[in-house]
N, C-alpha and C positions, 0 to 999 in steps of 0.2 A: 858893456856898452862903449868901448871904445874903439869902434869902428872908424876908419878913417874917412871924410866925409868933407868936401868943401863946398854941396849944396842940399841943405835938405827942404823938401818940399812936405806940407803940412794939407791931407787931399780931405774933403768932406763932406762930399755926393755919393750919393747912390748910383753905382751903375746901373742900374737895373729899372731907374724911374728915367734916367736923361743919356746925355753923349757928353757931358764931361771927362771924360777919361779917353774919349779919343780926342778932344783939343787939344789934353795935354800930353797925347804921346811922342808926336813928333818934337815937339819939343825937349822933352825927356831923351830922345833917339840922337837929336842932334848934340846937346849936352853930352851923352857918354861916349860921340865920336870924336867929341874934341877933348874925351881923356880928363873929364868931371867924374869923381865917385859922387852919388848920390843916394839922396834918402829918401823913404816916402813914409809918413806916417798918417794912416789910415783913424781920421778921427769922425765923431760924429757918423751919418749913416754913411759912411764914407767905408764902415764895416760892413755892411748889408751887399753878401753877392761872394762874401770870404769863405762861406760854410761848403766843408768838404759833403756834408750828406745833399746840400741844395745845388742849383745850376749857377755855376761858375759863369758869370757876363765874360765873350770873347773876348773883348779887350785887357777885360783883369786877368785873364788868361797867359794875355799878351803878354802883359807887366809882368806877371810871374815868371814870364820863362826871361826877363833882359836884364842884363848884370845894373843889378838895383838893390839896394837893403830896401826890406820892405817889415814896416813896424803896424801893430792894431794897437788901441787904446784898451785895456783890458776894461774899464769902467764903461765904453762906448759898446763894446764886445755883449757886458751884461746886460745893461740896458735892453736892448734888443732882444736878448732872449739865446745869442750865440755862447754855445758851450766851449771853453778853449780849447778841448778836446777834439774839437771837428774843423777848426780851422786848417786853412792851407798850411802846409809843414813849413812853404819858404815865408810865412811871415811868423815874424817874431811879436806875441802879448807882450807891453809894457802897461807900467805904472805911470802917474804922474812924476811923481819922484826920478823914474828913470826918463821920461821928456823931457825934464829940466834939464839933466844930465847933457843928452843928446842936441838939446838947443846949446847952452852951453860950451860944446864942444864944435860946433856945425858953424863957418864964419858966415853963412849965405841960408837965411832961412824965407821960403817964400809961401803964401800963404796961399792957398788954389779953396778957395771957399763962395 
C-alpha cells in the first residue's frame, strides 16, 4: 500500500442508480493533467457496477482505463453480495486496516459521497 498519492478521493455511489461518476470525471481528468497521482476508493455502493460477470456502467469503464489507483472496500464488496473473485483486475480489495494506511499516507483526501 505504498503507492505514491497526493490526492485520494473516497467515491460512494452507485453508477448504475445516478451520473455521479460522470460530475467527477472531468475533474479527476483535469487533476491527472496537471501531473496529480490519484486515488479512488470505491466505498459503500460505490461497489455496485465493479463485477466482472455483470454490466460494467460506461463511465466506470472510463475510470478504469485512466492512469488512477483504484481501491474497493472488501467489507462494502460482501455486503452486497460481490465475490472478489469477479471484480475488475484494475481495482485492488482493501481492508479497513489498509484504508487507514492509505489515508494516512494520501496528504489530500476528498470525500465524493
Amino acid at each position: 500500500m505504498s503507492e505514491n498519492r497526493n490526492v485520494l478521493y473516497l467515491f460512494g455511489y452507485s453508477e448504475m442508480t445516478g451520473m455521479h461518476l460522470e460530475r467527477l470525471m472531468p475533474i479527476l481528468k483535469a487533476q491527472i493533467n496537471k501531473g496529480s497521482q490519484l486515488g479512488l476508493v470505491l466505498i459503500h455502493d460505490g461497489v455496485i457496477g465493479i463485477n466482472k460477470k455483470g454490466k460494467i456502467p460506461v463511465k466506470m469503464e472510463e475510470l478504469l482505463n485512466m492512469n488512477i489507483t483504484i481501491y474497493a472496500m472488501i467489507p462494502d464488496l460482501q455486503a452486497r453480495g460481490i465475490a472478489l473473485e469477479n471484480i475488475h483486475d484494475k481495482i485492488k480489495p482493501i481492508g479497513y486496516d489498509d484504508l487507514i494506511d492509505i489515508l494516512d499516507l494520501t496528504p489530500k483526501i476528498i470525500s465524493w459521497m
